[in-house]
Structure formats: structure tokens, C-alpha cells
N, C-alpha and C positions, 0 to 999 in steps of 0.2 A: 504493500500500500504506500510505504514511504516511497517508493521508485515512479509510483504512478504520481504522489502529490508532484517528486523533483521533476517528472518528464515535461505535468502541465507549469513548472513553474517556466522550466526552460521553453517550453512552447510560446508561453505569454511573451516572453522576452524577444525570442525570434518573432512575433505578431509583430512586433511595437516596431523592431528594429527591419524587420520588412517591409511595411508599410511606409515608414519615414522613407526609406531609401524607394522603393517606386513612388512616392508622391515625389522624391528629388529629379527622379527619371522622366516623371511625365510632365517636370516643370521646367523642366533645363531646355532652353529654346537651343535651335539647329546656329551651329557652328557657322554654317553660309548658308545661303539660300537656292546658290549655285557653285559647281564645282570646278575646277580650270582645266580647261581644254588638255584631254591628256593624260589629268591623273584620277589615280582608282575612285571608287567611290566607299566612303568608309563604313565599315561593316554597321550592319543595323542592330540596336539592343531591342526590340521584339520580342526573338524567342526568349531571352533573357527575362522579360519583364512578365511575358505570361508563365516562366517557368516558375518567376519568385509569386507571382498571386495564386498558381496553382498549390503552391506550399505553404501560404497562409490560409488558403481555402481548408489544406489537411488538417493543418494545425487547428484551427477554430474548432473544426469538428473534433477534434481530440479531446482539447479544453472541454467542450460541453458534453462529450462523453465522458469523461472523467468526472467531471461537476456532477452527473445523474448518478457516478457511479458511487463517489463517496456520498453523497443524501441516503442514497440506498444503504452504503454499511452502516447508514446509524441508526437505520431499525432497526435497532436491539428490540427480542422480547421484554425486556424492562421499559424500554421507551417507548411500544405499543399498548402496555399494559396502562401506562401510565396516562396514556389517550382514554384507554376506559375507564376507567378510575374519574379522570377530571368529567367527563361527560357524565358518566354516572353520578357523581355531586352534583351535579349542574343538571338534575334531575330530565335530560333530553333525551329519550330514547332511541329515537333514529338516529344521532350522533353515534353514542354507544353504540347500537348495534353494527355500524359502518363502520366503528374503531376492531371492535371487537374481532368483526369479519376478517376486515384484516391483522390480527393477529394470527387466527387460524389458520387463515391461507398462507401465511410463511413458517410459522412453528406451529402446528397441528397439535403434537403430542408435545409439547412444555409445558413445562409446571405452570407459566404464566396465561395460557391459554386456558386451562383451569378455570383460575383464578379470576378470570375478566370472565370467562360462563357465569360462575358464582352471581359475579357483580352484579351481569346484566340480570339474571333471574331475579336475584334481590332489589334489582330498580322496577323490575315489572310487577311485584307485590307490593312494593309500596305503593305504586303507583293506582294499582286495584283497590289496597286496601284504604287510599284516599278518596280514589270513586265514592266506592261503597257507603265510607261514613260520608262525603258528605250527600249522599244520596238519602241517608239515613235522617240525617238531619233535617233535608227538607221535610220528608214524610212526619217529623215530631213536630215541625216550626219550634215555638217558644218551648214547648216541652222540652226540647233539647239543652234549654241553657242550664247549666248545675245551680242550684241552689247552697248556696251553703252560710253557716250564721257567724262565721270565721275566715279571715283570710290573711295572707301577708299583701301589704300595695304598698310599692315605695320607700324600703326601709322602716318599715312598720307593721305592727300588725294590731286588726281590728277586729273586735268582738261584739255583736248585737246581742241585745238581751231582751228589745224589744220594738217592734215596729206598727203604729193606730194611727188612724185619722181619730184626731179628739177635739174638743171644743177648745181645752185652754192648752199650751204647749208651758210646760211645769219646769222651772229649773233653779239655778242660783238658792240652792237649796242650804240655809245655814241652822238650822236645829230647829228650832222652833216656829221659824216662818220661811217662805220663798218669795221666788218674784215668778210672775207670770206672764203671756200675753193670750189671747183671747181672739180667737178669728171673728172677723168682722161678719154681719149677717150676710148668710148663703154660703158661707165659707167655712174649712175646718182645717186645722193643723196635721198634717204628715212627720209624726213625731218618732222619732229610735235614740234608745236608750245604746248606749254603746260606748265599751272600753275600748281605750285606743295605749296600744304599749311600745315601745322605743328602747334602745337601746342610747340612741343619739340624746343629749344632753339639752338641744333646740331644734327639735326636728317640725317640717310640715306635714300638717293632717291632708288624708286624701279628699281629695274631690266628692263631693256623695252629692245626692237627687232621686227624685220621686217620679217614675217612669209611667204611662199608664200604656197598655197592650192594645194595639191596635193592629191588624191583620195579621201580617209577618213580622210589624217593626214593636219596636217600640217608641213612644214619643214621650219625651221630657216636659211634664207638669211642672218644675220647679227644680232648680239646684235646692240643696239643704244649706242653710249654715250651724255652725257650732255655738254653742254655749255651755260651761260649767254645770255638772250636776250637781253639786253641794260644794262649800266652802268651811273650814272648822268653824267659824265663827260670825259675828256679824261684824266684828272688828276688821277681820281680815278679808269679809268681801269689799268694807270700804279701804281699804288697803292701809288700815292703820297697825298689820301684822303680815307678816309674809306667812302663807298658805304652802308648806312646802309638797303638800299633797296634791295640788295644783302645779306643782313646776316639774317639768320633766331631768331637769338638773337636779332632781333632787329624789324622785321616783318615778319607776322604770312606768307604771299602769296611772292613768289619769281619766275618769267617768268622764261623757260628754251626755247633754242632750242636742240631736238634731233636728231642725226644724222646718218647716215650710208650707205657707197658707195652698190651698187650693181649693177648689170648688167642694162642695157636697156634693155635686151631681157625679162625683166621681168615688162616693162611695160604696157603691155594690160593684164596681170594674176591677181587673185585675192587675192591682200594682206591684209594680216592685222596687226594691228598695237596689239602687246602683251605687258601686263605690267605682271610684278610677286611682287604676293605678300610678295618675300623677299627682303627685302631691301640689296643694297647690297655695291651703290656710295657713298663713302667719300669724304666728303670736306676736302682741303687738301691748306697746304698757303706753297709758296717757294717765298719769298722778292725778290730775281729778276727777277721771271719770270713776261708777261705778258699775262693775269692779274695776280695777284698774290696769287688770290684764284679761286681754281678750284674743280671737282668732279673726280674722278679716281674709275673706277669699281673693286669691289673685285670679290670672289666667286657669280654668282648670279646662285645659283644652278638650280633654277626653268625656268628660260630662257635657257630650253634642247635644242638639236639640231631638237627635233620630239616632237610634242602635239598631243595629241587627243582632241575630244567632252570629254572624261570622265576626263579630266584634268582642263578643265573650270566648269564643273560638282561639280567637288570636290573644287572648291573655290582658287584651287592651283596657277590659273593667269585669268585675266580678256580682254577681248577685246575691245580695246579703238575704233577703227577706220576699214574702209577696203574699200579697194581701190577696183573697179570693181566690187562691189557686187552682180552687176545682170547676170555675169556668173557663180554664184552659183549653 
């Protein structure tokens, strides 16, 4: 192989350096125009010049037979194998099965012809068993999304204890009295009781809202916001003691109530309760208000106005809770 790289190297060479010399041939004007009464006429370079384009004509063809021929030695079975493999990740099947072919049609019996069979069979069941579920899916619609009353979202994780449409939405609970608010007539609160636990010292809470079931989708009644379940004291909801049961610098589990007005005409529908896995509420301290530390929603991009099944699918938000479940 090394004799064949030095032949095309010295071929290239002889290219370059025959070429210059017949382009000096075919530029080099005639000596006279006429020749003097008498004397010979001097030999012609012709056969000369078609004998050097004839030998770069060979040579070319060498070079680019050479060029095909090394491309060719570096099909290694490693290096075809590795055709199927990357198409294989790249979840395309007719790639694959084109790599693969040609593996077999030059090593038949190697290990690595094997090996790329394997692959492709296992891109064609995953590939099925993706049909399938999500064929599966459709036939459930909303049925298909999991329910569950716990999740991690964000570096956190959150626990429902309880999810109602109720009249007053109850929280800032300090021993012997609370604070409340009260939906307005026609209206009722979409209220969850819910621990939220952190390892992070100032972490943000996730994104939550009250979804109602509509065909296939679901549609957003309201994001939720946060508020304080209890506070030690009444001192400390007016921020005349630090509440270290409220500060996540200080413990790891922190009670929330959440909340959010929406119609009564949507109390016998099928709601649910969504978190997103982006976090997005800031705790936030203003010394005179009370309390004096609260939560304020930012961007919660993932708490959209429309979900699908394919949006709890992809891990994007999870389903805490749902109210009327058995008109699914």
C-alpha cells in the first residue's frame, strides 16, 4: 500500500511537471515564420507533445484509481459497523439498513456483521414498540396521562395532600386564627394543600395550575399561586420573629397553600391539578408587608394555556391530582 501511496505521489508530480512543460510547448511561438532557401526544416515537437499528454492522461487515471482504491481499504469492518451504530442512534432505519447491507456484502461472517444485525433488529422494536404505545395512547386520550400525588420538578420535590374547588381559599394559618380570601359571586377557589421539599437553601417552586378536560386537550382555567400554610406565630407572620419553619435555609419541607379563582360552572368537569417542571416562584421579603416573605410567579413557560397526553409524555409537566375523574 505504501508503494501504491509513493507511485500516486510521484504520478502527481510528473502531472504538474508535464503539464507546465506542454503548456511551455504550446506557448513558445515558431522561431521564423519562414525558413532560408536551402536549409533543412527543423524537426517538429508533435509527436513529443502528444506522447507527454498521452502520459499525463495515464497518470491521472492512476491517481484516481489509487484515490478509489485507498477509500476502499478503509472499510474496515469497525468502520462499517460504526455506520450502523451512528444511524441506529439516529433512530433512521433505511440509513441503517443501507449501512448494515453493506457491511455484509464485504464481511458476511464477522463478528461485526453480527453485531450491526443485532443493532438493526433492536432499532426495529423500538421502533414498533413506539408505534404501539403511542397508538395506545390515542385509544386512552386523557386516561393515558399518570396520575400521581408526588413528584420531583426542578430540583424539588412536591407533595399534594389535597386538591377542592371551595368557597374561601384558607391559609397564613398562625394558631388560633388565619387569613383568608373568598371567591367572588359565581366563583370558587381551586385550592391544594401541598409540601414542597428542597435540598437547595433558596430554591424556586414549580409552576402549578388548574387544567379543565376538554376533548383531547386540556385547557388552562388559571395558573395557581402560592401562599404559607401556617406560620409559628402571629408575631412572626408580621415579621416581628423569623419563622424558621418557613425558610428553606433552615428546613428541608415547607407547607404551601395553592390557589386560584375560577368559575363554579366548572365544578362537576374534570380537572386537574398540573405542576411544571420549570420552576419559576421566587421568594421575595418586602419588611412591611404582611407577611413579609412571600412567593411571586415569574415566566412559568410550561404552565401553557393548552396540554396535550404528548406533553406529560415528554416529562415537560406532571399530574398531581383530578377532580371528577370518572367522567373521563
Amino acid at each position: 500500500m505504501n508503494d501504491q501511496l509513493n507511485f500516486a505521489a510521484r504520478a502527481a508530480v510528473a502531472i504538474i511537471l508535464g503539464s507546465q512543460l506542454l503548456a511551455c510547448g504550446e506557448s513558445a511561438p515558431p522561431a521564423s515564420t519562414s525558413a532560408a532557401p536551402g536549409a533543412a526544416s527543423a524537426p517538429t515537437a508533435a509527436p513529443e507533445l502528444k506522447s507527454l499528454q498521452a502520459e499525463i492522461t495515464k497518470l491521472k487515471a492512476e491517481v484516481t484509481r489509487l484515490q478509489a482504491e485507498n477509500a476502499d481499504l478503509k472499510q474496515t469492518p469497525a468502520a462499517l459497523l460504526l455506520e450502523v451504530q451512528k444511524n441506529a442512534e439516529a433512530l433512521d432505519p433505511g440509513k441503517t439498513a443501507a449501512a448494515l447491507q453493506a457491511l455484509v456484502n464485504r464481511f458476511p461472517s464477522s463478528p461485526e456483521a453480527q453485531t450491526g444485525g443485532k443493532l438493526a433488529t433492536a432499532l426495529t422494536a423500538k421502533i414498533m414498540a413506539a408505534a404501539d404505545e403511542k397508538d395506545r395512547l390515542a385509544r386512552l386520550g386523557l386516561k393515558a396521562i399518570k396520575v400521581s400525588a408526588s413528584a420531583e420538578l426542578g430540583g424539588v420535590s412536591i407533595k399534594v395532600n389535597g386538591f377542592d374547588l371551595v368557597k374561601k381559599w384558607i391559609f397564613d394559618d398562625y394558631g388560633h386564627q388565619h387569613f383568608y380570601r373568598e371567591a367572588t359571586r359565581g366563583n370558587l377557589y381551586a385550592v391544594a394543600s401541598v409540601s414542597i421539599s428542597s435540598k437547595a437553601k433558596d430554591p424556586l417552586l414549580p409552576g402549578i395550575g388548574v387544567y379543565q378536560a376538554v376533548g383531547p386537550n386540556l385547557v388552562l382555567l388559571s395558573p395557581m399561586a402560592y401562599e404559607f400554610q401556617r406560620w409559628m406565630d402571629y408575631g412572626s407572620y408580621l415579621g416581628n420573629g423569623h419563622d424558621f419553619r418557613n425558610d428553606f435555609s433552615h428546613t428541608e419541607t415547607i407547607g404551601f397553600k395553592a390557589g386560584a379563582e375560577v368559575s363554579e360552572d366548572y365544578r362537576s368537569d374534570v380537572l386537574f391539578l398540573v405542576a411544571s417542571k420549570h420552576a419559576c416562584h421566587k421568594r421575595e421579603t418586602e419588611r412591611f408587608k404582611n407577611p413579609p416573605v412571600f412567593y411571586t410567579a415569574g415566566n412559568c413557560g410550561m404552565i401553557k394555556t393548552t396540554l396535550t397526553v404528548d406533553d406529560f409524555s415528554q416529562g415537560n409537566v406532571v399530574a398531581l391530582r383530578v377532580l371528577n375523574v370518572g367522567k373521563l
